[in-house]
N, C-alpha and C positions, 0 to 999 in steps of 0.2 A: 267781127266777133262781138257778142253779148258784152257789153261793157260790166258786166258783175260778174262774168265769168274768170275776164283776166288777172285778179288776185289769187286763185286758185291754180292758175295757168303759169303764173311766174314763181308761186312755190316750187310749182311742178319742174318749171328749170331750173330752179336754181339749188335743188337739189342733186340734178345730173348734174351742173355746172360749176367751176370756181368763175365767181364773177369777177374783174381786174378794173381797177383804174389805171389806164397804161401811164399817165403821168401826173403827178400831183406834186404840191410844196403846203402840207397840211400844216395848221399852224405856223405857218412862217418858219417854220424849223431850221429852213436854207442859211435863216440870219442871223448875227452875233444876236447874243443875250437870252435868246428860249432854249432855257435849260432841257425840254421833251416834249413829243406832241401832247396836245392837250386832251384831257379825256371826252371834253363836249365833240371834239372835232373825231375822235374814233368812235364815238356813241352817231354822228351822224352815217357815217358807212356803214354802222353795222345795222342802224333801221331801216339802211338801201339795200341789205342783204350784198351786202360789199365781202370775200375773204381774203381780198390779197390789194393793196394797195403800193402803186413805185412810187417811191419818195425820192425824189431829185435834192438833190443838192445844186449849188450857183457855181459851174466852174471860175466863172467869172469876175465872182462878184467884185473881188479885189479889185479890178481893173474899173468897174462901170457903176459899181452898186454902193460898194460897202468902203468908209476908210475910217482910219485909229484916230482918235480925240488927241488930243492933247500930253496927254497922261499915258498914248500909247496903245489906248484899249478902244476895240469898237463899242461906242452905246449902243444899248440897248435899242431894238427897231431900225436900227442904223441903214438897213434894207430899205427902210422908208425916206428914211431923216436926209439919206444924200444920193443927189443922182449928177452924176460928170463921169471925167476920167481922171484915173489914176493912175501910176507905176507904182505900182507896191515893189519893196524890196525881195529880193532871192528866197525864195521860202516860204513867201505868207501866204500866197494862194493854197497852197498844200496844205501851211498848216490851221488853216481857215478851214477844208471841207473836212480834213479831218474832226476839227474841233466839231463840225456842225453835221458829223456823223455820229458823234456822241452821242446827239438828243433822239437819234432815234435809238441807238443801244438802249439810255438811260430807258424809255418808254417800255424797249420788251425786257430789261431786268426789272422794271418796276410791277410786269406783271399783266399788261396792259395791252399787248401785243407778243405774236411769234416772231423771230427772224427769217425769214426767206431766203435761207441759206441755202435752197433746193427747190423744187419742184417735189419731191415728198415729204418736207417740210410743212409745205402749207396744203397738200392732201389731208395732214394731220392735223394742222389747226384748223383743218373746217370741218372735220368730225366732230375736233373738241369742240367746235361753237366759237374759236377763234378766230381774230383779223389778222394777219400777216404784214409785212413791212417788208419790202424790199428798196434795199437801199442801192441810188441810181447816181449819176454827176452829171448834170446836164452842160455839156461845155468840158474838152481833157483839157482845159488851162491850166489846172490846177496839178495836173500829172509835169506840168514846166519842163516838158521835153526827156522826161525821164523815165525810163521802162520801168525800174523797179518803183517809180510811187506807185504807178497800176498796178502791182504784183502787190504791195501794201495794202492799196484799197478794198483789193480782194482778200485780203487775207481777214481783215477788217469786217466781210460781208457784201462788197458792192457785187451786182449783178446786173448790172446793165448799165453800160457807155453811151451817151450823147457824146457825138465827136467836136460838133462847137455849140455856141451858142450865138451872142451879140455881137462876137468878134472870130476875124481871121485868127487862128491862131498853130501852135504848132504843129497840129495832126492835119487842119483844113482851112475850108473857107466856106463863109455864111451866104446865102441865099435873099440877105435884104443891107441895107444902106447902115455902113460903108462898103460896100460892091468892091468885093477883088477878083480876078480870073483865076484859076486855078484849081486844080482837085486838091490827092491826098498830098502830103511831105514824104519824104521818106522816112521821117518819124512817124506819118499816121500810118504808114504803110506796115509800120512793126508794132503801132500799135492792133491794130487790122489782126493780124495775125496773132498776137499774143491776147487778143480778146476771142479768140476761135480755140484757140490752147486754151486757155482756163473755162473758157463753158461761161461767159460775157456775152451778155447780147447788148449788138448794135444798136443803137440810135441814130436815124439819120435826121430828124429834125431840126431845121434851120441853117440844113446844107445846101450848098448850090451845086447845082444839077452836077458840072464836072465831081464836086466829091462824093456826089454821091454814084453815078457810074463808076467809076474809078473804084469805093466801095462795092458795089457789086459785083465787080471783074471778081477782085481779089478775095473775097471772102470765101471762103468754103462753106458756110452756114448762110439760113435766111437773115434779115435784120429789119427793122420796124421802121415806123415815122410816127413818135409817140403822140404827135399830137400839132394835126394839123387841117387841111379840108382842097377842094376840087377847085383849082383854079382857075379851069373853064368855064364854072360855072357862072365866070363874073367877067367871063371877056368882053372888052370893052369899054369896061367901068374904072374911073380912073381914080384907084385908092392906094397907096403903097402898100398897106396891110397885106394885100392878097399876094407878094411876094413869098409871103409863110406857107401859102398853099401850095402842093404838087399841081404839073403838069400832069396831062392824061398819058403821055408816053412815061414822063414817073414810073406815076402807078401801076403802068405794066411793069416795068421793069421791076421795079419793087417785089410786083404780085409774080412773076416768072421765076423769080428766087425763092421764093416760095416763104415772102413776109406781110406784114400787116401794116397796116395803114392807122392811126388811132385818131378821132375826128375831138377837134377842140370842141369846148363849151363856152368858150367869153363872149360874152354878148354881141361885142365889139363886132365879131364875123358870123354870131350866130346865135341871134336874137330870140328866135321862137323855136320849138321841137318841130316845124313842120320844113325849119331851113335844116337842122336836122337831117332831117327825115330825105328831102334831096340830095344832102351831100351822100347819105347810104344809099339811097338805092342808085345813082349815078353810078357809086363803084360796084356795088353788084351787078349791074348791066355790065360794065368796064370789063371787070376782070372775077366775079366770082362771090359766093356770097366767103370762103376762107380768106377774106383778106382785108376786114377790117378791121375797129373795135373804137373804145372812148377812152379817150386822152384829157381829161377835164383840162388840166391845167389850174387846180383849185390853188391859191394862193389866199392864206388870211396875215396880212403881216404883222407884227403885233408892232404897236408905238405908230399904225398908221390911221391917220383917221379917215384915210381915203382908201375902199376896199375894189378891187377889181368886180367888175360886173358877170351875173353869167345868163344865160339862155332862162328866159323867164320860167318855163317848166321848169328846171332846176335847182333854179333859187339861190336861195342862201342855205337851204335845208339839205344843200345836195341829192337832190331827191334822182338818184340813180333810176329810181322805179318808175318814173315816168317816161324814160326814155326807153325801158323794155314795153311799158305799156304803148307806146308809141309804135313799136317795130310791130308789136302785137297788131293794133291797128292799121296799118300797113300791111298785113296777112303774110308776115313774116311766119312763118314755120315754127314751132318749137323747140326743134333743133337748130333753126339758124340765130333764132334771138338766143341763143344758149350761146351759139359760136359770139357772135357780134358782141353779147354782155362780157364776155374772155376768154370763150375757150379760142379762140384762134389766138389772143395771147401767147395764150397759156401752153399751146400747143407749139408754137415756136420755141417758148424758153427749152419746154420738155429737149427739141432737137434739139439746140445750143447744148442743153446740158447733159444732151447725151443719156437721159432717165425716160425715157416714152414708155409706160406701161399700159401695153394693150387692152381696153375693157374699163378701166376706169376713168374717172370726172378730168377733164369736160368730154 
C-alpha cells in the first residue's frame, strides 16, 4: 500500500472501529499516592485514536510490590521504591485496589474520561469524541478468597478479571517462577462462574496452562490473554521471559472458545514492530484473523526514575498508529486491522455482556 495513503486509511477504521488497549496501568495509577490518570497520559491515546482503554489494577501488589512506611501509609511511588515479599495483614489487599480504583473514578468525575460500565457506554463516548476507562484487577488476590469482594468490585465498575498474576494464589496458579502445579481452587471455580453471572470478562494472563484449561472447561463465555505473545516462536532459546507467552495448543484453545489473544509491547520480548508483526500473523495462520488484539502493558510509575521499555515504534509517545500502520503494511485488510486494533475485543466483552448490537462499531 502507498505509504501516504495509510493515514487516510486508518481514519477510515477507526471510524467503523472502537480501538482498545486490552491492558494497561497508565500513569501508575495501580500504586499508592496518584491521586488519577494524568491528562498527558490520556492526551497520548487520544492522538492514537485510542476510545476505550483496560486499566488494571495490581492484585498483588500488597504481597510483592507495595508496603506501609512507618507511619503506616504507602509513599508515594511506593510501586517503585520497594520490591520483595510481603504478608500484608487481612484486608489490605482489598483495601489497596479499592483505594486505587479511586484514581480512575476520580479521572472520569473530573471530566476527563467515560466509565466503561458497558459496552454502550463507550459506543457513546466515541461519538462524544471520548476515551473510556475500564477498570480491570490484574491478579483476584485482592478478592482474599471472598465472593462478595468481586460482587464489590463490580458494583464499584470492574469489568474484567485477571485470575493471577506474580503469585499462586486463591482462584489459581502462575505460568512463570515460583512454578506450582495445579489449575483452578474451588474458590476460582466460583469465581469462574460468578464472573459469567455479572457479565466479567476473564483474563487468563500469566496463567499456567492447567488454570487456564480448567478455565476454559468451566466457563460459559469466551475469555482473553490480555497481554502476551507466541512461544514457539522462540523454541529453543533459553530466556525465562518466554514463559509469559502461550503455547500453540493455547491459542487454540483460547481461539475454539471463542477469545482473544492480546500481544505485549515491552521491549523486553518485543523490540521492533516487525517482531510485532510475527507474533500477528503466526496467530492468524494458527487460528484466524478473530482472535487477536494489543495488550501494551503501558506502565509509567510515578516516583520511579526507572521507566519500563517498549517496542521502538511505539515509544514513549504510545504511538498505537504505528502499529495499524504496520498491519496496514502487511496487507492486512481494513476490516481486519479494525478487528486486530479492538474490535475482537470489543466484541468479546459485547458476548460477556450479553449487549451485541448487530450493525454497529466494531
Amino acid at each position: 500500500m502507498d505509504d501516504a495513503s495509510r493515514p487516510d486509511r486508518l481514519e477510515q477504521i477507526h471510524q467503523q472501529t472502537i480501538f482498545v488497549d486490552i491492558h494497561a496501568h497508565p500513569s501508575g495509577f495501580c500504586w499508592p499516592g496518584v491521586p488519577r490518570i494524568g491528562s498527558d497520559e490520556l492526551n497520548r491515546y487520544r492522538s492514537s485514536l485510542m476510545d476505550l482503554v483496560v486499566c488494571s489494577l495490581v492484585g498483588d501488589a500488597t504481597y510483592s510490590c507495595v508496603k506501609r512506611d512507618e507511619s503506616g501509609q504507602y509513599p508515594p511511588g511506593s510501586g517503585a521504591a520497594f520490591r520483595g515479599r510481603y504478608r500484608p495483614k487481612r484486608g489490605e489487599p482489598f483495601a489497596l485496589d479499592l483505594d486505587r480504583l479511586s484514581a480512575i473514578l476520580k479521572t472520569v468525575e473530573d471530566g476527563d474520561a467515560v466509565l466503561a460500565e458497558s459496552p454502550a457506554a463507550v459506543r457513546a463516548a466515541k461519538r462524544d469524541g471520548k476515551l473510556a476507562l475500564l477498570p480491570a484487577l490484574e491478579g483476584a488476590d485482592s478478592l482474599e478468597g471472598l465472593i462478595d469482594n468481586l460482587h464489590e468490585f463490580h458494583r464499584r465498575g470492574l469489568r474484567l478479571l485477571q485470575l493471577v498474576h506474580m503469585r499462586a494464589n486463591e482462584v489459581g496458579h502462575v505460568q512463570t517462577f515460583p512454578y506450582s502445579p495445579g489449575g483452578l481452587t474451588p474458590f476460582g471455580r466460583e469465581v469462574v462462574r460468578a464472573c459469567n453471572e455479572l457479565g466479567i470478562v476473564i483474563d487468563l494472563a500469566h496463567a499456567n496452562t492447567e488454570t487456564i484449561m480448567d478455565t476454559l472447561a468451566l466457563s460459559s463465555h469466551p475469555v482473553i490473554c490480555s497481554h502476551t505473545g507466541v512461544q514457539s516462536l522462540y523454541n529453543g532459546q533459553e530466556q525465562i521471559g518466554f514463559d509469559r507467552f502461550l503455547t500453540d495448543e493455547e491459542i487454540r484453545a483460547i481461539a475454539a472458545k471463542g477469545g482473544v489473544i492480546g500481544i505485549i509491547l515491552v521491549r523486553e520480548w518485543m523490540p521492533r514492530l516487525s517482531d510485532l508483526m510475527r507474533h500477528c500473523n503466526h496467530i492468524r495462520r494458527l487460528v484466524g484473523i478473530d482472535h487477536f488484539g494489543i495488550g501494551s502493558d503501558l506502565l509509567r510509575e510515578v516516583g520511579s526514575s526507572s521507566q519500563p521499555e517498549y517496542m521502538a515504534e511505539f515509544g514513549d509517545d504510545a504511538n498505537f498508529r504505528a502499529i495499524a500502520d504496520g498491519l496496514l503494511a502487511e496487507d492486512y485488510s481494513v476490516e481486519e486491522v479494525g478487528k486486530v486494533m479492538g474490535g475482537n475485543f470489543f466484541r468479546v466483552w459485547e458476548g460477556v455482556a450479553g449487549t451485541h448490537v448487530a450493525g454497529e462499531f466494531p
